[in-house]
NUDRENSE-506415 format. One record per atom (N, C-alpha, C): residue in one letter; z, x negated, y. Coordinates in steps of 0.05 Angstrom, whole numbers, padded with zeros to 5 digits, always signed. Layout:
N
aZXY ...
***
This chain:
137
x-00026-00087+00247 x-00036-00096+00221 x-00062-00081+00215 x-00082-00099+00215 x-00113-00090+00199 x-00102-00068+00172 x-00119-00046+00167 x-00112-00031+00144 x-00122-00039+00117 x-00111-00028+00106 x-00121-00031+00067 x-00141-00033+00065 x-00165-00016+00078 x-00186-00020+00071 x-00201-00052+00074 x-00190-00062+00096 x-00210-00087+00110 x-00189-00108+00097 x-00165-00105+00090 x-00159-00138+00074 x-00156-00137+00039 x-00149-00157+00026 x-00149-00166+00003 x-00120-00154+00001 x-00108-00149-00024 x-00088-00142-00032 x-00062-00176-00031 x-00075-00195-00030 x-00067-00218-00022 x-00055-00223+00003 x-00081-00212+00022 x-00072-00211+00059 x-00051-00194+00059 x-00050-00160+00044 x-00032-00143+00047 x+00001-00158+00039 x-00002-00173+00021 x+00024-00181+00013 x+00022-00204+00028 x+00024-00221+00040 x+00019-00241+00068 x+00037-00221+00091 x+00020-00200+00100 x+00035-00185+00119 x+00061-00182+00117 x+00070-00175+00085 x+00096-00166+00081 x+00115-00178+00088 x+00107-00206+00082 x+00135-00234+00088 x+00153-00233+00071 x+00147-00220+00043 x+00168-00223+00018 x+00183-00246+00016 x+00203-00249+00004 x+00223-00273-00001 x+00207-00283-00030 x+00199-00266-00047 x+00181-00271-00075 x+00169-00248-00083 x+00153-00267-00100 x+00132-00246-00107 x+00119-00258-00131 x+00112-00234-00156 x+00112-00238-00176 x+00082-00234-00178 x+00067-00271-00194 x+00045-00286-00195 x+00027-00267-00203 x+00035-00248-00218 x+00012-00230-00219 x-00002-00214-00200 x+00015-00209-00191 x+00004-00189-00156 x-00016-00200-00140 x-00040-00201-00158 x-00057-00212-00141 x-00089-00192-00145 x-00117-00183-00132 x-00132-00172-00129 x-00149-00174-00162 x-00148-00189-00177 x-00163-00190-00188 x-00147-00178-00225 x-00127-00176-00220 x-00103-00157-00243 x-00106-00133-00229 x-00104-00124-00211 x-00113-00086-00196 x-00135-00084-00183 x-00157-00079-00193 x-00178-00071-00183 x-00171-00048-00170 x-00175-00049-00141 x-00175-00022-00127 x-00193-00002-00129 x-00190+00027-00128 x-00212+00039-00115 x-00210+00049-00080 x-00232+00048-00075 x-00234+00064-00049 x-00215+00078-00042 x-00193+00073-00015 x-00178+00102-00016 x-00185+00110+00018 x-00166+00118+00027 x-00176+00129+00056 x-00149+00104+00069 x-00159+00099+00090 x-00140+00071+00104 x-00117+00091+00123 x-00097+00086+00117 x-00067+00089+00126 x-00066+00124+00119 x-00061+00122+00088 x-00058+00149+00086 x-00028+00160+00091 x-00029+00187+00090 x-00004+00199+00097 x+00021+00183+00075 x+00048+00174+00075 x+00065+00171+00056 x+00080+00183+00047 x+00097+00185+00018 x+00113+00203+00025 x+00133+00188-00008 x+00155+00189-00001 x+00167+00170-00020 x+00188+00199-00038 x+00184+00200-00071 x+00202+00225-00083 x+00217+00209-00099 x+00239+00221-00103 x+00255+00219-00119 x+00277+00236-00138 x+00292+00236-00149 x+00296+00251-00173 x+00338+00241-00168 x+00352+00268-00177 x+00379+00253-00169 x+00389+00258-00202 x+00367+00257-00227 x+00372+00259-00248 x+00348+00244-00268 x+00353+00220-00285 x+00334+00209-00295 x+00307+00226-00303 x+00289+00213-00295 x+00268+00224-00300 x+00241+00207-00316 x+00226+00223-00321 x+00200+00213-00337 x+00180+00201-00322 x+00165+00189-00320 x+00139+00178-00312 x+00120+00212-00311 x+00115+00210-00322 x+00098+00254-00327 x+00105+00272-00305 x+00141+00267-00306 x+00152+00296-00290 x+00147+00288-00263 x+00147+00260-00252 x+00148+00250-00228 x+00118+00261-00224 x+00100+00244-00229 x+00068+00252-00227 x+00068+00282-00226 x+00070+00295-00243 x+00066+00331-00230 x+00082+00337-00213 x+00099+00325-00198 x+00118+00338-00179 x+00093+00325-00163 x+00086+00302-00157 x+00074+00299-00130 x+00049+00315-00127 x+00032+00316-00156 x+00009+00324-00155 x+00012+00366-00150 x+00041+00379-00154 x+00046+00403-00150 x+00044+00401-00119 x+00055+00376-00096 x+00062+00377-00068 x+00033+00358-00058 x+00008+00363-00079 x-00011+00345-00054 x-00004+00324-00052 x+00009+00305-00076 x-00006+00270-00062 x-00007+00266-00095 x-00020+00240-00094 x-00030+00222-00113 x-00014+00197-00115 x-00001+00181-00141 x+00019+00166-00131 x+00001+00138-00115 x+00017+00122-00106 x+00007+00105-00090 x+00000+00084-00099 x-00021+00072-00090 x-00030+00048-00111 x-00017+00018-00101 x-00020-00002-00118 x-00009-00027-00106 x-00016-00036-00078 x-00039-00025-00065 x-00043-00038-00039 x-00028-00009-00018 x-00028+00009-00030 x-00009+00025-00006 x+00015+00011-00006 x+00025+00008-00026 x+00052+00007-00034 x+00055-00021-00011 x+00036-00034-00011 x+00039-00076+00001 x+00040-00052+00025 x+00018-00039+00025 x+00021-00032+00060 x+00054-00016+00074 x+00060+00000+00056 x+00082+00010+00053 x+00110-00009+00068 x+00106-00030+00045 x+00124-00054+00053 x+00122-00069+00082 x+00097-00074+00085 x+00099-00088+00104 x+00110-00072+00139 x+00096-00048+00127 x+00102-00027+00158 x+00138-00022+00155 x+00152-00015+00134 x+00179-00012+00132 x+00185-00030+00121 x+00190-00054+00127 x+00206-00071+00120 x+00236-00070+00097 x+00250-00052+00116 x+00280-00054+00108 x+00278-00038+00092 x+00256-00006+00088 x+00266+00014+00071 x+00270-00001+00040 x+00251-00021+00036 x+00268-00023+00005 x+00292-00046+00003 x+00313-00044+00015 x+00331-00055+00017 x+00348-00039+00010 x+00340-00011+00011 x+00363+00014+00005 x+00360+00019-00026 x+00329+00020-00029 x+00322+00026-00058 x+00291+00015-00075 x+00301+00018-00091 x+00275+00004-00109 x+00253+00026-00107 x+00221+00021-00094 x+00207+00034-00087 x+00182+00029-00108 x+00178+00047-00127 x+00150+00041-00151 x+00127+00059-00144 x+00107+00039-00149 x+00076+00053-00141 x+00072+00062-00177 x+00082+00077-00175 x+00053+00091-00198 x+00030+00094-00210 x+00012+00094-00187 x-00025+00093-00189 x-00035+00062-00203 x-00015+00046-00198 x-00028+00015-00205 x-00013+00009-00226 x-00019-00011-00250 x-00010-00025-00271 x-00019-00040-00279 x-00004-00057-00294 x-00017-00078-00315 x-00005-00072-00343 x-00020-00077-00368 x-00014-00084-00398 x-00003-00110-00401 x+00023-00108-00416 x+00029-00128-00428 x+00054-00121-00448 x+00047-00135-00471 x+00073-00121-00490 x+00075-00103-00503 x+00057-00083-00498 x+00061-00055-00503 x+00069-00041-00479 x+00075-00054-00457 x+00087-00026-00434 x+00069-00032-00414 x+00073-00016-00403 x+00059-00018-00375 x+00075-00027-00358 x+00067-00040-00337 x+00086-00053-00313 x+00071-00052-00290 x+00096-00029-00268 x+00084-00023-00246 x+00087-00037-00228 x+00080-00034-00201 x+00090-00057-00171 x+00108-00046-00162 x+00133-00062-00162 x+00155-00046-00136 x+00171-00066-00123 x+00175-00050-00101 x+00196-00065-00076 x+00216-00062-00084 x+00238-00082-00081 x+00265-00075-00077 x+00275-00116-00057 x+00303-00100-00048 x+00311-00117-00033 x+00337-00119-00041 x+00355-00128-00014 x+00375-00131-00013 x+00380-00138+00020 x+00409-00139+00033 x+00413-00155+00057 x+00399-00177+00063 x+00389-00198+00048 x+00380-00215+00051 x+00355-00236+00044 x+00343-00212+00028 x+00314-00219+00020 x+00300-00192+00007 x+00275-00193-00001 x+00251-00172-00004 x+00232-00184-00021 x+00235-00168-00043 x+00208-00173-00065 x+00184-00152-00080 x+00182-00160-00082 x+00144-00153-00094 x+00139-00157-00123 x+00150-00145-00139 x+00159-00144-00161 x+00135-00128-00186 x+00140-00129-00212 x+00141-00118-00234 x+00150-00100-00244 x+00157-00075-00259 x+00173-00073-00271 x+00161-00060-00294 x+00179-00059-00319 x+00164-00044-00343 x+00175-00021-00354 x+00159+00002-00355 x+00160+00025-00357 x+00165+00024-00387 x+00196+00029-00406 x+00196+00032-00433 x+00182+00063-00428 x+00168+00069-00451 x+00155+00107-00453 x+00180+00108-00456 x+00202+00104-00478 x+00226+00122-00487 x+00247+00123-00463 x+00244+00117-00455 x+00266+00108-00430 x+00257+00123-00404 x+00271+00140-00389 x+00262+00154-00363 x+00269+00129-00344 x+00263+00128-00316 x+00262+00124-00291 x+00291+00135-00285 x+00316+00110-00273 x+00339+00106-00269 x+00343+00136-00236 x+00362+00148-00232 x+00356+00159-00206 x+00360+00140-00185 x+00360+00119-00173 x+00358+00104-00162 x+00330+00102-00154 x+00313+00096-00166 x+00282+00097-00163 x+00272+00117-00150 x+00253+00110-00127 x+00239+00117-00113 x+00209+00120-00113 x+00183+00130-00106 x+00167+00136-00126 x+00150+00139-00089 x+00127+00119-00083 x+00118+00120-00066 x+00088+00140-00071 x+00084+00156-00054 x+00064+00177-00060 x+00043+00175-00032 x+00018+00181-00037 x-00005+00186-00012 x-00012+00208-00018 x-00008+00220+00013 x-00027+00252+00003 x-00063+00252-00004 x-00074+00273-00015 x-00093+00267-00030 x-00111+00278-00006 
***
């Protein structure tokens, strides 16, 4: 697979072969910035609900930056099955709507793989289930 840098966030999710994928996930709702093509990964998680805040300083304490929607496509497409185990959220990318923010994440199952939404209540932590895809900086 060509890297992040040289395709559209469109081609990246193409590569993936998702079962669905939510209409927004497209280049022109996440403006990218420049990152470095196939950065290091590194996926954190928490075995006690956590905040949007505490996650971000844990990665930014261990050297990475969370991962934006096109790592995250890239993410997917190179590991297929890992989000079959668990729901995997990019951080670095969002959209407004409602009042919340809504990040990109994988999750699956035995039998299909999506490319998803989800919305971050502020009052509400991040389930421990959630997985939290990170690039080193």
């Amino acid at each position: 697979m060509p890297t992040q840098d040289s395709l559209t966030l469109e081609q990246l999710v193409e590569y993936g072969k998702y079962n669905a994928v939510n209409k927004e996930i497209k280049s022109d709702g996440f403006p990218t910035e420049k990152t470095r093509s196939k950065p290091e990964m590194a996926i954190f998680s928490s075995s006690r609900y956590i905040e949007t805040k505490d996650i971000l300083a844990e990665m930014k304490r261990q050297g990475y930056r969370p991962a934006t929607i096109k790592d995250l496509a890239e993410l997917g497409a190179a590991h297929p099955d890992m989000q079959r185990e668990f729901p995997i959220v990019a951080l670095g990318s969002w959209l407004y709507g409602g009042g919340d923010r809504r990040f990109p994440f994988l999750h699956g199952c035995a039998t299909m793989r999506v490319f998803f939404l989800c919305v971050e209540r502020l009052c509400v932590p991040w389930h421990p289930i959630c997985r939290f895809a990170a690039a080193r900086e």
